[in-house]
VOVEX-488216 format. One record per atom (N, C-alpha, C): x, y, z; atom name. Coordinates in steps of 0.2 Angstrom, whole numbers, always signed. Layout:
<sites>
<site><x>X</x><y>Y</y><z>Z</z><name>CA</name></site>
...
</sites>
This chain:
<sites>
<site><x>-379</x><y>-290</y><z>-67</z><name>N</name></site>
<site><x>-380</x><y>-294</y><z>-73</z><name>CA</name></site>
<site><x>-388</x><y>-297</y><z>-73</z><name>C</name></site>
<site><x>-390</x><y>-300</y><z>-67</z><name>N</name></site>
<site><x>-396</x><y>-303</y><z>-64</z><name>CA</name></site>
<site><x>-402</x><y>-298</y><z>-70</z><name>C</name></site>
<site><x>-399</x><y>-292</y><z>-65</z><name>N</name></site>
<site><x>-405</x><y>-285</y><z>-65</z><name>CA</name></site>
<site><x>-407</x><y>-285</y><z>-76</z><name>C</name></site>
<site><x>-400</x><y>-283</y><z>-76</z><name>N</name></site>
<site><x>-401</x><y>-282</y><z>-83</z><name>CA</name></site>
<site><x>-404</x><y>-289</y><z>-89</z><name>C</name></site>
<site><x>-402</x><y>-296</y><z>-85</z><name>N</name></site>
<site><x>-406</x><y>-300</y><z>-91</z><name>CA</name></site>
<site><x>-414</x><y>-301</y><z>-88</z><name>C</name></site>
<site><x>-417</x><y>-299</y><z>-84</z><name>N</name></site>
<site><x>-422</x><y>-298</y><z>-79</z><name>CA</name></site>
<site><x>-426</x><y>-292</y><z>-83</z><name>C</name></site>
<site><x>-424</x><y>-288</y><z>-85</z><name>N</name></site>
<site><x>-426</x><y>-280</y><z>-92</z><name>CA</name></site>
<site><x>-428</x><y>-284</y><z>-96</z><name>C</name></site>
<site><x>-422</x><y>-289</y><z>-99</z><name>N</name></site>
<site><x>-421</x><y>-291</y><z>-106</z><name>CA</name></site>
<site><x>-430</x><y>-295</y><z>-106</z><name>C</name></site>
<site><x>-430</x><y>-299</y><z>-101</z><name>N</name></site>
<site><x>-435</x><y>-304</y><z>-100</z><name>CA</name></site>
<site><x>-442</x><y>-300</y><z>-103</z><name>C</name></site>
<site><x>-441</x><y>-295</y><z>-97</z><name>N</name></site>
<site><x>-450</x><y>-291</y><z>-96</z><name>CA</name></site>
<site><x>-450</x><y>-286</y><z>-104</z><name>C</name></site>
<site><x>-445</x><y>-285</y><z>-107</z><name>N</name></site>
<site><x>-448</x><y>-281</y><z>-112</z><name>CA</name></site>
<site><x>-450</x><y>-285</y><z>-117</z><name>C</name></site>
<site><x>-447</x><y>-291</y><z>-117</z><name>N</name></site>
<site><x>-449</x><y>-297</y><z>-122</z><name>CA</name></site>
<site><x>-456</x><y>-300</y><z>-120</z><name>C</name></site>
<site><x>-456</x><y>-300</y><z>-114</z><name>N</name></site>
<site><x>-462</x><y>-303</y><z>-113</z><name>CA</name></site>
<site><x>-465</x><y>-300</y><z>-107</z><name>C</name></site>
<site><x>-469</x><y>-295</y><z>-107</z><name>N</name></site>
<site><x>-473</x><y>-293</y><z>-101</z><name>CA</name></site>
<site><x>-476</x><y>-295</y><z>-97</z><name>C</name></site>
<site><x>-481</x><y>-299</y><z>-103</z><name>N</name></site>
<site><x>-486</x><y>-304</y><z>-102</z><name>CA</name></site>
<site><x>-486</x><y>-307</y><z>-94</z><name>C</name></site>
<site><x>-479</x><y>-309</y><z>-93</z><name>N</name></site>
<site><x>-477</x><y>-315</y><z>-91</z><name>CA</name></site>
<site><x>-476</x><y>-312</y><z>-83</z><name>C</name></site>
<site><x>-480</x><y>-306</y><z>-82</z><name>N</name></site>
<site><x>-479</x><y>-304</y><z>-76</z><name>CA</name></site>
<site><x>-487</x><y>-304</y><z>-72</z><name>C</name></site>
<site><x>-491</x><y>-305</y><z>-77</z><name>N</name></site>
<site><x>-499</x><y>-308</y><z>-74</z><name>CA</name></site>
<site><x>-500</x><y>-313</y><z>-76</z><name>C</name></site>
<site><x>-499</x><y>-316</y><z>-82</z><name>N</name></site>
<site><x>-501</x><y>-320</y><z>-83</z><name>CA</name></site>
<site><x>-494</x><y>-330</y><z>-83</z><name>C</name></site>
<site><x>-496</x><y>-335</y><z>-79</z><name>N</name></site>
<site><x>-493</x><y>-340</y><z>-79</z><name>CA</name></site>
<site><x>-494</x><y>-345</y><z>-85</z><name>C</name></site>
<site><x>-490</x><y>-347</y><z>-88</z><name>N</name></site>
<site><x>-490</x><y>-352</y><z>-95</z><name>CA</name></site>
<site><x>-490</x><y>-358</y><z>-94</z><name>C</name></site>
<site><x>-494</x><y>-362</y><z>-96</z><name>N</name></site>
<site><x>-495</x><y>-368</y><z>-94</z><name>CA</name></site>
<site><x>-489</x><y>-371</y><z>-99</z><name>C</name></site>
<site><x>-488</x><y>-380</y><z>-97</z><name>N</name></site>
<site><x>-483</x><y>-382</y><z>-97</z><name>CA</name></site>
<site><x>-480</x><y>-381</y><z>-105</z><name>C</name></site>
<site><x>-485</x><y>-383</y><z>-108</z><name>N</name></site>
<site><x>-483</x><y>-384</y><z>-114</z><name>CA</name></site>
<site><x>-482</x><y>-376</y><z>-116</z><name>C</name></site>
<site><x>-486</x><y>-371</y><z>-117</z><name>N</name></site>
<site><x>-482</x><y>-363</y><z>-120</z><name>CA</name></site>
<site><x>-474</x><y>-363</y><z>-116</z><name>C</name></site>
<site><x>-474</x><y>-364</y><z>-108</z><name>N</name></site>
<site><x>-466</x><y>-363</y><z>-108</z><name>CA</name></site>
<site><x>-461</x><y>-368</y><z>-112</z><name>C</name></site>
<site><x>-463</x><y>-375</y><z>-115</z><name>N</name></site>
<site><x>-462</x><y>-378</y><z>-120</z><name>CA</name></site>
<site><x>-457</x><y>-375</y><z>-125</z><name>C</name></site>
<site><x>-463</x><y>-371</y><z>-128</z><name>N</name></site>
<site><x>-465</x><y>-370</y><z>-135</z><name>CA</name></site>
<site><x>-458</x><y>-361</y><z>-134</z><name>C</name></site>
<site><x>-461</x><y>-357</y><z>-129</z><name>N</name></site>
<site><x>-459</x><y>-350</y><z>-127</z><name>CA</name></site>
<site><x>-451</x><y>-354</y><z>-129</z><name>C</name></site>
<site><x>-447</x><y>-359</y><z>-124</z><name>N</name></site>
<site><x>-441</x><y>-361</y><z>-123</z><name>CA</name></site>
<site><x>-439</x><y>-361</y><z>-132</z><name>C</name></site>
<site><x>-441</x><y>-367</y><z>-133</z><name>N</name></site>
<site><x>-439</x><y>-368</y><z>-140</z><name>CA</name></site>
<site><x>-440</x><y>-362</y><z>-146</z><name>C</name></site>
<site><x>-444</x><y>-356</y><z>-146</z><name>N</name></site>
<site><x>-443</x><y>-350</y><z>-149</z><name>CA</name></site>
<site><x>-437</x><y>-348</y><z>-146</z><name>C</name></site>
<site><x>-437</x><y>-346</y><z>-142</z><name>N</name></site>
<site><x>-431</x><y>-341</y><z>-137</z><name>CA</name></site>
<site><x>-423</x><y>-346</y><z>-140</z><name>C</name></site>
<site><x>-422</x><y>-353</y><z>-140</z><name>N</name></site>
<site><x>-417</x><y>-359</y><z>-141</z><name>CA</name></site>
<site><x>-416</x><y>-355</y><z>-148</z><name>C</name></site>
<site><x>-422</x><y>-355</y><z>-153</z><name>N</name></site>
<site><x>-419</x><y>-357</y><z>-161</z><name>CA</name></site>
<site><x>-418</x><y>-348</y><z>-163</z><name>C</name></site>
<site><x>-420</x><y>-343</y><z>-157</z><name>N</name></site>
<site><x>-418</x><y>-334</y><z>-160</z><name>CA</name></site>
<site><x>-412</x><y>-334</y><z>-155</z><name>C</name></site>
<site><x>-410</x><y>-336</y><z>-152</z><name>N</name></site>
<site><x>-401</x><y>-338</y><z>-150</z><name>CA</name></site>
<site><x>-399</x><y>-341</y><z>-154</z><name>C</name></site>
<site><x>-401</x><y>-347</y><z>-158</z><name>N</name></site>
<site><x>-396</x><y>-349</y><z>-163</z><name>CA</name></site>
<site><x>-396</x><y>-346</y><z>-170</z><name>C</name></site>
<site><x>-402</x><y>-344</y><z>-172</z><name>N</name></site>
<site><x>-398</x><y>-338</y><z>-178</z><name>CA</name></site>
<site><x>-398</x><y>-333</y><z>-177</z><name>C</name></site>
<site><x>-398</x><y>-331</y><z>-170</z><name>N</name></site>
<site><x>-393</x><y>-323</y><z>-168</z><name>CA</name></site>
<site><x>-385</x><y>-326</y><z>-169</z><name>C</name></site>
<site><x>-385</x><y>-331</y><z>-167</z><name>N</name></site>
<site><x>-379</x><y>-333</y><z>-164</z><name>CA</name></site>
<site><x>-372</x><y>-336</y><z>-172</z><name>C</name></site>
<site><x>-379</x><y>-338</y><z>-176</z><name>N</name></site>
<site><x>-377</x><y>-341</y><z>-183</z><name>CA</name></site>
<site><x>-376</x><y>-334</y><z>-189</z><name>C</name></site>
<site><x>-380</x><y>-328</y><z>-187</z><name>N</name></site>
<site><x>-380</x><y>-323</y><z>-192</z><name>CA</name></site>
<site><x>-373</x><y>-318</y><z>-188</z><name>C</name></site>
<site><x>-373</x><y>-318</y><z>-180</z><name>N</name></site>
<site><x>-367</x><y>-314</y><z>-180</z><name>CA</name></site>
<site><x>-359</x><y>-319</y><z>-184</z><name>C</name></site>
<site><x>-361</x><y>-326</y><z>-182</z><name>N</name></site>
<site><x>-353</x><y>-330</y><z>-184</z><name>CA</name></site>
<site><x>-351</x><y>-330</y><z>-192</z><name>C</name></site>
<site><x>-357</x><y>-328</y><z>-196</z><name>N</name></site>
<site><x>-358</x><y>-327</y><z>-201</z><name>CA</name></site>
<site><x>-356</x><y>-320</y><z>-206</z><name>C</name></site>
<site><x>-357</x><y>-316</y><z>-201</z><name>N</name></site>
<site><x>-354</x><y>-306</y><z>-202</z><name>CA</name></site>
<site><x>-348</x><y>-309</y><z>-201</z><name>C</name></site>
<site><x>-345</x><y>-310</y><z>-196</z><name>N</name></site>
<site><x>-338</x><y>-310</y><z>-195</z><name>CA</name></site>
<site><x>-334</x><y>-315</y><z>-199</z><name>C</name></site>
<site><x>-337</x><y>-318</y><z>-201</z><name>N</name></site>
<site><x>-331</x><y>-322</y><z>-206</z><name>CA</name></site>
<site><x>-332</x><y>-319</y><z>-210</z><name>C</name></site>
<site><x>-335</x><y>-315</y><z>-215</z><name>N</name></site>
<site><x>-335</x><y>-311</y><z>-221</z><name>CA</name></site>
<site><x>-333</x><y>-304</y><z>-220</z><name>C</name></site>
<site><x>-334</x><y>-302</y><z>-214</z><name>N</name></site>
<site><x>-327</x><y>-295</y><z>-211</z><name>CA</name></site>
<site><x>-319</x><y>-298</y><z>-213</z><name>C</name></site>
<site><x>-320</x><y>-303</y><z>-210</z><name>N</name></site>
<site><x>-312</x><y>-306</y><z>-208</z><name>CA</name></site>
<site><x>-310</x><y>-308</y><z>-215</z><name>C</name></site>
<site><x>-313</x><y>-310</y><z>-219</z><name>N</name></site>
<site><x>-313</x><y>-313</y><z>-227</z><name>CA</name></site>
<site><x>-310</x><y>-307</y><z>-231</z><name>C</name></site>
<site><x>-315</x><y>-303</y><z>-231</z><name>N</name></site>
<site><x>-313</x><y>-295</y><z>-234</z><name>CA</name></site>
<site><x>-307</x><y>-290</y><z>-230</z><name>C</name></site>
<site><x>-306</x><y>-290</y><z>-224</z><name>N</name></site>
<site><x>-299</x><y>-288</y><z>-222</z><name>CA</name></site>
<site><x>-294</x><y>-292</y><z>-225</z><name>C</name></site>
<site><x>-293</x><y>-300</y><z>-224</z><name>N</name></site>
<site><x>-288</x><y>-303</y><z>-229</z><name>CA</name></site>
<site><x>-287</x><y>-304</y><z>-233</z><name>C</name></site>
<site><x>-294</x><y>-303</y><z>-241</z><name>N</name></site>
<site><x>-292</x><y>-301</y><z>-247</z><name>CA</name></site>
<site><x>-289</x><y>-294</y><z>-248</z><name>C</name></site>
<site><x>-291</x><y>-289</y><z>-245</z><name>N</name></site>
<site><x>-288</x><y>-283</y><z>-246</z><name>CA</name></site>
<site><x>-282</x><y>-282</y><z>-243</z><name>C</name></site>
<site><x>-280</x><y>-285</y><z>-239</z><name>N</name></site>
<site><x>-274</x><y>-285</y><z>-236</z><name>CA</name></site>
<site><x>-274</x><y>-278</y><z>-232</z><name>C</name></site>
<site><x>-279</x><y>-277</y><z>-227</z><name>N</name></site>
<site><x>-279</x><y>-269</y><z>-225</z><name>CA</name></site>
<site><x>-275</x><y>-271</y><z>-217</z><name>C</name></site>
<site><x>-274</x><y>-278</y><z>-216</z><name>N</name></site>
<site><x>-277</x><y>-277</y><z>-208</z><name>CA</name></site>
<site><x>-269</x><y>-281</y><z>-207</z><name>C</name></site>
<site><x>-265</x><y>-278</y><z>-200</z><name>N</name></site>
<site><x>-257</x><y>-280</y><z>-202</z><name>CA</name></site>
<site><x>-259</x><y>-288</y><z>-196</z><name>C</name></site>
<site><x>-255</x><y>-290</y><z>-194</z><name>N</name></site>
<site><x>-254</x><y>-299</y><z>-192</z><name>CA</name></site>
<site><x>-257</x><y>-296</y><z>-186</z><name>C</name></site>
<site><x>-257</x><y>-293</y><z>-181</z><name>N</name></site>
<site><x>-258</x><y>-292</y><z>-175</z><name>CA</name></site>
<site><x>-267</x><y>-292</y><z>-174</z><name>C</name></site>
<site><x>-269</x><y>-289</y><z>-181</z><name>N</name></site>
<site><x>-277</x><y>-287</y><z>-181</z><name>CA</name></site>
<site><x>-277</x><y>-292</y><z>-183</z><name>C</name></site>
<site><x>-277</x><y>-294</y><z>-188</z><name>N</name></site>
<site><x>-278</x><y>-302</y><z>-189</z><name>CA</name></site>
<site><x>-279</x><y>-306</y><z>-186</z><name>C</name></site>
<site><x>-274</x><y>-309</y><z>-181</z><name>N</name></site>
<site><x>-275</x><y>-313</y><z>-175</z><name>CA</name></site>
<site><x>-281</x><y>-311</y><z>-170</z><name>C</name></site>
<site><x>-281</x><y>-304</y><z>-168</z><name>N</name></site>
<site><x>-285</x><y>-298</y><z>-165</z><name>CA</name></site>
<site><x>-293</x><y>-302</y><z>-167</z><name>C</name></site>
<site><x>-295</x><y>-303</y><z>-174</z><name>N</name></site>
<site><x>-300</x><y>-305</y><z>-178</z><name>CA</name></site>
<site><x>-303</x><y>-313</y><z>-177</z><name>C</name></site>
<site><x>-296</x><y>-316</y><z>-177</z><name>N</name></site>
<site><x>-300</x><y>-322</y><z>-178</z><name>CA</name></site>
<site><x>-299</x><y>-323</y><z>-170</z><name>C</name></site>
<site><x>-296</x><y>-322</y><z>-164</z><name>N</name></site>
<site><x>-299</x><y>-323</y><z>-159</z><name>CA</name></site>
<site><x>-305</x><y>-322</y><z>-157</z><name>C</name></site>
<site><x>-308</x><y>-318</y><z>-159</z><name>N</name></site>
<site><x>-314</x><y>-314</y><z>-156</z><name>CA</name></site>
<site><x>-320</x><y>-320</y><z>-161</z><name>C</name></site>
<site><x>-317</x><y>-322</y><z>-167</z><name>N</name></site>
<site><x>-321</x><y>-326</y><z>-170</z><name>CA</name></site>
<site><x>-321</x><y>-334</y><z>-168</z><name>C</name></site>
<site><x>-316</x><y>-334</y><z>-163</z><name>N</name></site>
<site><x>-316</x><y>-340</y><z>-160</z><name>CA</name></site>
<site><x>-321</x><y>-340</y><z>-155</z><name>C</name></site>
<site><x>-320</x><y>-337</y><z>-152</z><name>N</name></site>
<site><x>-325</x><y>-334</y><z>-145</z><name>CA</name></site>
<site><x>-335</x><y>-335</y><z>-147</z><name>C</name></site>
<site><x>-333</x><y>-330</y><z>-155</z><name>N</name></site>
<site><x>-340</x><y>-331</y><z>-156</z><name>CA</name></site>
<site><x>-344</x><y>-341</y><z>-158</z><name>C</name></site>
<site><x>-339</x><y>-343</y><z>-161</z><name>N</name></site>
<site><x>-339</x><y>-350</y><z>-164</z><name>CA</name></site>
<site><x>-342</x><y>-352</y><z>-156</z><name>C</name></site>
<site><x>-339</x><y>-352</y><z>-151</z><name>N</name></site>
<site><x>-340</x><y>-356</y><z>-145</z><name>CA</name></site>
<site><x>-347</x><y>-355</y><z>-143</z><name>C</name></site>
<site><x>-349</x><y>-346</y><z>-144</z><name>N</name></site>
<site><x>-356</x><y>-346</y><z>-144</z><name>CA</name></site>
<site><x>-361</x><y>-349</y><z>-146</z><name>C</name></site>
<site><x>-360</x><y>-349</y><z>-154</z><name>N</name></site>
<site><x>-363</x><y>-353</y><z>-158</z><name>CA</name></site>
<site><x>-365</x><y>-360</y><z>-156</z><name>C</name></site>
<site><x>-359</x><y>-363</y><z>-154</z><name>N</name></site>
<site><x>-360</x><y>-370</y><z>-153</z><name>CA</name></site>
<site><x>-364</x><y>-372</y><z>-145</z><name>C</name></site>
<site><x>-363</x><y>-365</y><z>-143</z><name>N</name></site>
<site><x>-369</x><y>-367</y><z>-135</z><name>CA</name></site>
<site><x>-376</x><y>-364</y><z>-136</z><name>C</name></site>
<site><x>-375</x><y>-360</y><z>-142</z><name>N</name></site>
<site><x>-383</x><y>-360</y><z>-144</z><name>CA</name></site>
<site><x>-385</x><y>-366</y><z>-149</z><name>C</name></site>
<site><x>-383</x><y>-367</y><z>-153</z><name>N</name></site>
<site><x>-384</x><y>-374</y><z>-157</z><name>CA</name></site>
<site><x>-386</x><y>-380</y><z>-153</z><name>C</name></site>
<site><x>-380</x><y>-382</y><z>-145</z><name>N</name></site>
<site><x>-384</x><y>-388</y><z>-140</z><name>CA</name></site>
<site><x>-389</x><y>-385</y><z>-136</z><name>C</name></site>
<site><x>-392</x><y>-379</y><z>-134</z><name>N</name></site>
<site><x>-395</x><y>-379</y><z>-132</z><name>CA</name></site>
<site><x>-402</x><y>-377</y><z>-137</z><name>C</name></site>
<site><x>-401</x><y>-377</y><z>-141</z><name>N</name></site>
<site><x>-408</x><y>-377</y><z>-148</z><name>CA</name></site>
<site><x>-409</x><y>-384</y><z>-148</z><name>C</name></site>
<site><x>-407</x><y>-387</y><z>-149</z><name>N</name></site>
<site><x>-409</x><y>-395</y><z>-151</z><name>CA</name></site>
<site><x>-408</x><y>-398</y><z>-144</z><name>C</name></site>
<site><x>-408</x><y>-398</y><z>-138</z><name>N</name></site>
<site><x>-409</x><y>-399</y><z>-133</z><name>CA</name></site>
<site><x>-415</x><y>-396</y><z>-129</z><name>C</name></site>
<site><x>-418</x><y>-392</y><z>-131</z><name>N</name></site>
<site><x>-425</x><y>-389</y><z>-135</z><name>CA</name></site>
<site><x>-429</x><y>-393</y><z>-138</z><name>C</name></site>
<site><x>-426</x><y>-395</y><z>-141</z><name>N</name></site>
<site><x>-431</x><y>-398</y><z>-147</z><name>CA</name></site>
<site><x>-433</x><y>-406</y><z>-144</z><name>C</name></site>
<site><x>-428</x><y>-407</y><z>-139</z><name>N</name></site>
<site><x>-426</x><y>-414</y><z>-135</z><name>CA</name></site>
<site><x>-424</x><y>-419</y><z>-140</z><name>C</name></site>
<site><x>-420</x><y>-416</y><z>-143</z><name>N</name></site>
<site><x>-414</x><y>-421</y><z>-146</z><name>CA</name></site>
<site><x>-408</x><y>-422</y><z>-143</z><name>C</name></site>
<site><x>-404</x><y>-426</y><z>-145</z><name>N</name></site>
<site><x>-397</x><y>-426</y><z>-144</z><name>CA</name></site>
<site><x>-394</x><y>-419</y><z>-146</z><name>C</name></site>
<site><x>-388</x><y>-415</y><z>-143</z><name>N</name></site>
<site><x>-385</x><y>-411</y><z>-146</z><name>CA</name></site>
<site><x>-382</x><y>-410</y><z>-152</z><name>C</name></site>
<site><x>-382</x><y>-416</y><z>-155</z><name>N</name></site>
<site><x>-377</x><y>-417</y><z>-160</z><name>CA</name></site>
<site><x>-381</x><y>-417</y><z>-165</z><name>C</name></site>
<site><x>-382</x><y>-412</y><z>-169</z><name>N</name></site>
<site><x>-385</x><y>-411</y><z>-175</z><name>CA</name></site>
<site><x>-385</x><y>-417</y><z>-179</z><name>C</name></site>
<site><x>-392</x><y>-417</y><z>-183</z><name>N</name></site>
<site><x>-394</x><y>-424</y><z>-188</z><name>CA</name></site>
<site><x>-389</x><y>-425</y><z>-192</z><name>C</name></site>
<site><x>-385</x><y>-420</y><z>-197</z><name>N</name></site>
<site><x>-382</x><y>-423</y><z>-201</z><name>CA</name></site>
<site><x>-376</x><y>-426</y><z>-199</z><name>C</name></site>
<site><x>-373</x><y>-423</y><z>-194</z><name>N</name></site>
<site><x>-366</x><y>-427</y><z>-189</z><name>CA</name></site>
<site><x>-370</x><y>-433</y><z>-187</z><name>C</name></site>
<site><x>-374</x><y>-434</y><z>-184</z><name>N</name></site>
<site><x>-378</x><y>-440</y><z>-182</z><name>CA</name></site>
<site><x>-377</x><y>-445</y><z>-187</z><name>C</name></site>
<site><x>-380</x><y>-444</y><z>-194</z><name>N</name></site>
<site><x>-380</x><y>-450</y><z>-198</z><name>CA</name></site>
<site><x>-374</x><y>-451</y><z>-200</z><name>C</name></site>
<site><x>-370</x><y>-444</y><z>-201</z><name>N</name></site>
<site><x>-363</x><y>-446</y><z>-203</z><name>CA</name></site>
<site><x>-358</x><y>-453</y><z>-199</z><name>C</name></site>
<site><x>-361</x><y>-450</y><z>-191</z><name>N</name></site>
<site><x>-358</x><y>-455</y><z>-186</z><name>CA</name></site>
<site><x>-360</x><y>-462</y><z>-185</z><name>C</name></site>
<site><x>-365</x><y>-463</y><z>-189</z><name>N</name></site>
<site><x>-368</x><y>-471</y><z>-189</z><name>CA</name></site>
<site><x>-367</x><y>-475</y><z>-195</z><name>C</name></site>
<site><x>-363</x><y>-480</y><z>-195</z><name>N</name></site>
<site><x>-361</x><y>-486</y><z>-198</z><name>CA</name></site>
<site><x>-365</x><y>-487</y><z>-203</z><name>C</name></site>
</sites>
């Protein structure tokens, strides 16, 4: 697993095999990489509830695939929400997004 996200790295960033980033570009690197997790993260949870939407307007998909569906869309949600805290903990906020933030203040 090491091996493979160690690919992932170097084809994204070659660079980074002569060249060292001072503090602030590993920053800045961090916070790109935080906010293209969360809308990878936002556009797949996004497909999948409009898949899931359309099998149960059409009514193609019998109660097993349906369950089938929205587990997997639970799964993705959980993803969502750990790229979401780690986006804004990037960003060196609190986790909890602004608008929950004011929501929760008197």
């Amino acid at each position: 697993m090491q091996l493979k996200l160690a690919g992932i790295e170097l084809r994204r960033a070659p660079w980074r095999l002569l060249y060292k980033p001072s503090d602030q570009e590993l920053e800045t690197d961090n916070l790109y990489d935080a906010a293209r997790s969360f809308a990878q993260a936002a556009e797949a949870l996004d497909a999948t509830v409009h898949s899931l939407e359309s099998v149960m307007d059409k009514g193609l998909a019998d109660e097993a695939e349906l369950q089938r569906r929205l587990d997997y869309l639970m799964r993705l949600f959980d993803r969502f929400q750990e790229a979401e805290t780690s986006f804004w903990q990037a960003l060196g906020r609190d986790a909890t997004p602004p608008q929950v933030q004011e929501a929760a203040t008197p």
